[in-house]
N, C-alpha and C positions, 0 to 999 in steps of 0.2 A: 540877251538881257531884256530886252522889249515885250521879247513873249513873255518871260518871267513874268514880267512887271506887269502887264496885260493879267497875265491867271490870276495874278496874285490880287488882282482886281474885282476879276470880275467871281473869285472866290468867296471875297468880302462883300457883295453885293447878293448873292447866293440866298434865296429864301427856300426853308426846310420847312417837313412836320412830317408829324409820327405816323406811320400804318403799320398794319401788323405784319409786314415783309421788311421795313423798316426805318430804323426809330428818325433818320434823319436824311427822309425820303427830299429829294428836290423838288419845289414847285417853280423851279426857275430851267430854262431853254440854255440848252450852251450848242452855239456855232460857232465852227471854227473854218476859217478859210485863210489855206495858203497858197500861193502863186509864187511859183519860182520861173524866172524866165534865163533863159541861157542864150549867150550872143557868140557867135562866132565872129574872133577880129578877125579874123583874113577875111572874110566872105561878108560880114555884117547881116546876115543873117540870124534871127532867131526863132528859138521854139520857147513854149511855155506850157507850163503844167500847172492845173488848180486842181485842188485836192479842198473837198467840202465835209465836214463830218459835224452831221446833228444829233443832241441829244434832245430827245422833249420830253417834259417832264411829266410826270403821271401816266406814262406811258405802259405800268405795266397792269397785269389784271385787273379786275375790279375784287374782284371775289377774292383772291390772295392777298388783298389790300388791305379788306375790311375798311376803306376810303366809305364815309356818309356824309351827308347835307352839304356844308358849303364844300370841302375840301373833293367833296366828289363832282359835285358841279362844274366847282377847279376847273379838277383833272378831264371832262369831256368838254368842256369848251376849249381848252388848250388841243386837245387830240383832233377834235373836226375844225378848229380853225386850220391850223397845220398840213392836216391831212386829206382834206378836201376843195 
């Protein structure tokens, strides 16, 4: 329920706008990190697993976008902050 409640979150925080690939494009970043860790009681022993999965927003063509002036600006400040 936590996650639910978490998407359902950060759903509603979610900023959109139209390109011509589509109409209710993200200009918002969604990270998701989960860590599961696993203990053995006889041994007290554990392992752990993190699983990272990024979405960034404006991430895809320019040209396929038809993205101009500010919302393309956006879109490359977000991609080289990110990505470099």
């Amino acid at each position: 329920q936590e996650v639910i409640d978490l998407m359902t979150l950060g759903a509603g925080n979610r900023t959109v706008s139209s390109t011509q690939m589509n109409s209710v494009s993200s200009r918002s970043h969604g990270v998701f990190m989960l860590k599961l860790t696993q203990q053995n009681v006889a041994t007290g022993s554990k392992r752990v697993a993190k699983l990272k999965m990024v979405d960034l927003a404006g991430a895809e063509k320019v040209a396929k976008t038809g993205a101009t002036g500010v919302l393309l600006e956006q879109a490359k400040k977000l991609i080289n902050h990110y990505l470099h």
